[in-house]
C-alpha positions as CSV (number, residue, x, y, z in Angstrom):
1,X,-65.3,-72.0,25.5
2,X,-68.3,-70.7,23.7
3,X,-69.3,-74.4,22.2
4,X,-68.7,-75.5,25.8
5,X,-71.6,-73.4,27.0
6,X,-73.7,-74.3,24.4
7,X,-73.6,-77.7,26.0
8,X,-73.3,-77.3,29.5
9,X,-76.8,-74.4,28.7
10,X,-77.8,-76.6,26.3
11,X,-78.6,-74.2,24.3
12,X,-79.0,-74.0,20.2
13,X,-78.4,-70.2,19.7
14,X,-75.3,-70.1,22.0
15,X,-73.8,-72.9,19.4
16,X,-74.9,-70.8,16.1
17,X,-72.7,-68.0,18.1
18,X,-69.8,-70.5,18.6
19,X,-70.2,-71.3,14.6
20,X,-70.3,-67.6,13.5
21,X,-67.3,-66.3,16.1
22,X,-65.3,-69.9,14.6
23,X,-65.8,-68.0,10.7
24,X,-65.0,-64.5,11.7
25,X,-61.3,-65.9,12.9
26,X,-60.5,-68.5,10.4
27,X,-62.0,-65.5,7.9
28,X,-59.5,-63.4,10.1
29,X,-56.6,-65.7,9.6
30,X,-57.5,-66.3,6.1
31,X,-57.4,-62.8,4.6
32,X,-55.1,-61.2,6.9
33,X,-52.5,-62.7,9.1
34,X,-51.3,-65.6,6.5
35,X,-50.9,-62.9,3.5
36,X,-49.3,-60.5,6.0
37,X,-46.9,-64.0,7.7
38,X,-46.3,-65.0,3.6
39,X,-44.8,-60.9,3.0
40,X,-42.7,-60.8,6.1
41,X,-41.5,-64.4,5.9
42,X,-41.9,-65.0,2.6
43,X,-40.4,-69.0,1.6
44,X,-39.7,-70.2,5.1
45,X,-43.5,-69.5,6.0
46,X,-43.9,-71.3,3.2
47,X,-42.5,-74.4,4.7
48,X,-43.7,-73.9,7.8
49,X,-47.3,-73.8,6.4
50,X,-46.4,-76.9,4.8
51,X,-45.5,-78.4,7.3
52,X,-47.6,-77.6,9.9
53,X,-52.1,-77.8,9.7
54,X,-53.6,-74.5,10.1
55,X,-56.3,-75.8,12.9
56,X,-56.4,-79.6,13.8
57,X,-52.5,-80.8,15.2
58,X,-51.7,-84.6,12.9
59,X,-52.0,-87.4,15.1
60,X,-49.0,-89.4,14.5
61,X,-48.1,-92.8,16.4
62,X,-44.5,-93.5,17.2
């Protein structure tokens, strides 16, 4: 939503505030939710992570 109003404002500090809000949650995901998802689940979180990207979905073709 934020990067979307950088563009539609067209406006440079708007995307610098899209950038730092992106790094506080993948920081936030990073140092707290997967260590806390790896104690409660322990191996099947495992697979699951390896399964599945943290961000971007694969793109697979049938």
């Amino acid at each position: 939503m934020i990067v979307g109003q950088a563009l539609r404002f067209r406006s440079v500090s708007i995307c610098w505030w899209a950038a730092g809000c992106w790094i506080g949650f993948h920081n936030r995901v990073l140092e707290y939710e997967e260590p806390h998802l790896a104690e409660a689940y322990g191996e099947e979180y495992d697979r699951y992570r390896e399964r599945v990207p943290r961000w971007l979905p694969r793109v697979r073709r049938p």
